[in-house]
C-alpha positions in Angstrom: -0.6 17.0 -24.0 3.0 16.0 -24.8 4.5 12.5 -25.4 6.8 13.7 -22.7 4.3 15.0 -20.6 1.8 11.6 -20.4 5.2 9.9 -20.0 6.2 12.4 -16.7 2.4 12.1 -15.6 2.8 8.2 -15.7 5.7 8.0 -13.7 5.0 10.4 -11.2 1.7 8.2 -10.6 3.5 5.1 -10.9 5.7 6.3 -8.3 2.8 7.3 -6.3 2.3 4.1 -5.7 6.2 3.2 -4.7 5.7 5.9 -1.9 2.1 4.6 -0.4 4.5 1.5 0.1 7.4 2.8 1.9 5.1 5.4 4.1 3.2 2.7 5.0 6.1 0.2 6.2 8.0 3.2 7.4 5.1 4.8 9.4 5.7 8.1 7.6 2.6 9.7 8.3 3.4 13.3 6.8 4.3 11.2 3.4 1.4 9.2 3.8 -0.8 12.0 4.3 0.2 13.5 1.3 -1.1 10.7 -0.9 -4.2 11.2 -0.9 -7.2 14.0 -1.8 -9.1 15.4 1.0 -12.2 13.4 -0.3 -10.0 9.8 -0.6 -12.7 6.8 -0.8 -10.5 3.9 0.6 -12.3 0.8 -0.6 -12.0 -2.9 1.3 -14.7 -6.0 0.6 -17.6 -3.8 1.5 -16.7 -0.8 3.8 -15.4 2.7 2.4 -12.9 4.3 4.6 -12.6 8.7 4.4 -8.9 10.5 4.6 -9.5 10.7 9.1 -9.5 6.6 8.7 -7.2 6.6 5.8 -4.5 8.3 8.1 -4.3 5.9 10.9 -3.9 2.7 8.5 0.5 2.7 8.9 -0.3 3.2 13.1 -2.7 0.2 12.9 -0.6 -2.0 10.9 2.0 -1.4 12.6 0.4 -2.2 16.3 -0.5 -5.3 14.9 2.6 -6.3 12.8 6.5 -6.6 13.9 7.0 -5.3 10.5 5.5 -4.6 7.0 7.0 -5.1 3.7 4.3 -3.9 0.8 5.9 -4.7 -2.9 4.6 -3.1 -5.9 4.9 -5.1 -9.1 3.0 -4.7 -12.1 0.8 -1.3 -12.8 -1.5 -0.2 -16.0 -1.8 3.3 -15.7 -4.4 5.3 -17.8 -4.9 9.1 -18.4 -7.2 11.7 -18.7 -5.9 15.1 -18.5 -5.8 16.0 -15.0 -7.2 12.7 -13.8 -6.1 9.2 -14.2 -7.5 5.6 -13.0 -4.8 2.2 -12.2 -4.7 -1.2 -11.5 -1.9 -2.0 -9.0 -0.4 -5.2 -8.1 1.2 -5.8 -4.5 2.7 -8.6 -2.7 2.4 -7.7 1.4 4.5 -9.6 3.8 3.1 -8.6 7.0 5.5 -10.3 10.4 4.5 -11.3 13.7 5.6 -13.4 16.1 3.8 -16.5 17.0 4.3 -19.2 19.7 4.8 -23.2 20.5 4.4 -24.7 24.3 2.3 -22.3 25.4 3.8 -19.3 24.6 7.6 -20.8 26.0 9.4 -21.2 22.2 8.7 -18.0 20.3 8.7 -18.3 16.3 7.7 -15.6 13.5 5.2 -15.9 10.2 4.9 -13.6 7.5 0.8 -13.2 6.7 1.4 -12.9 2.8 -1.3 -11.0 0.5 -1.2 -10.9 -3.0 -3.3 -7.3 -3.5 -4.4 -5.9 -6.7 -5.8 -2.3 -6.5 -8.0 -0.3 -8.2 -7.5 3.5 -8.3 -8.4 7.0 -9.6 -6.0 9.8 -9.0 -5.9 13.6 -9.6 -3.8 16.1 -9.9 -4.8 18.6 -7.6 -1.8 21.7 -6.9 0.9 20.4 -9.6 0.8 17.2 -7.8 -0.7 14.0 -8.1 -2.6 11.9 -5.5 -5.3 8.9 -4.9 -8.7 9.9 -5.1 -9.9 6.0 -4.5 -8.3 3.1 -3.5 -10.4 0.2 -3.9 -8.0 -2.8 -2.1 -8.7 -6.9 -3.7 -7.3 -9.1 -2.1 -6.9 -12.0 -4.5 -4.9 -14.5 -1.8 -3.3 -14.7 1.2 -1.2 -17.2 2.9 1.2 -17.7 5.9 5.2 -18.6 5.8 7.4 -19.0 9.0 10.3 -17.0 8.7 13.5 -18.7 9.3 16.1 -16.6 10.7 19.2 -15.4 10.0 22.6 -17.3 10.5 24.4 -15.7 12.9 28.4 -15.5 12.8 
């Protein structure tokens, strides 16, 4: 292959990556059902998760979360033809609301994760998609959100 080509194979990966974040704060699920291979492995501490559980992850989050906010930083992507493994960093701000005196003064926290993936991808139809997703979470940690001045 091409310098051009590796570097067009990169980017659409990176961006792969870009997209699994807004589909899943957006709830897209046709974009988010796109991502991934038929036979996805969706890796988390010890359970693996197939493409019928991978596809309700934006409705869950979302039941349990006002809003989501995933961040991709930093990626290391590596290829192989028509396959390709990453590392991915993410920060995840995940808001909910919370409350004092019995449920009377209503507040909102952001439940922070700093993620770093693991992932294979393939190219599979001229396109390129994850394969398996293994998910670290390396921290997490709660902020209260302050809100905005009004006027």
């Amino acid at each position: 292959m091409s310098e051009l080509s590796d570097l067009l194979d990169e980017l659409a990966i990176k961006n792969l990556s870009h997209r699994y974040a807004i589909a899943l704060d957006r709830d897209d699920r046709n974009e988010w059902a796109s991502l991934f291979s038929d036979d996805i492995a969706f890796e988390s501490g010890s359970s693996s998760r197939g493409l019928e559980d991978v596809l309700r992850i934006p409705r869950e989050q979302l039941a349990r979360y006002k809003k989501t906010l995933h961040s991709v930083t930093t990626q290391k992507i590596s290829l192989d033809g028509d396959r390709a493994s990453g590392e991915v960093y993410c920060v995840a701000h995940h808001l909910y609301e919370d409350f004092h005196q019995n449920k009377r003064l209503p507040f909102d926290l952001s439940h922070n994760f700093l993620i770093r993936y693991e992932d294979e991808y393939a190219r599979i139809d001229g396109r390129w998609v994850f394969t398996r997703r293994r998910v670290n979470t390396e921290a997490r940690f709660v902020d209260q959100i302050i809100p905005a001045a009004q006027g």
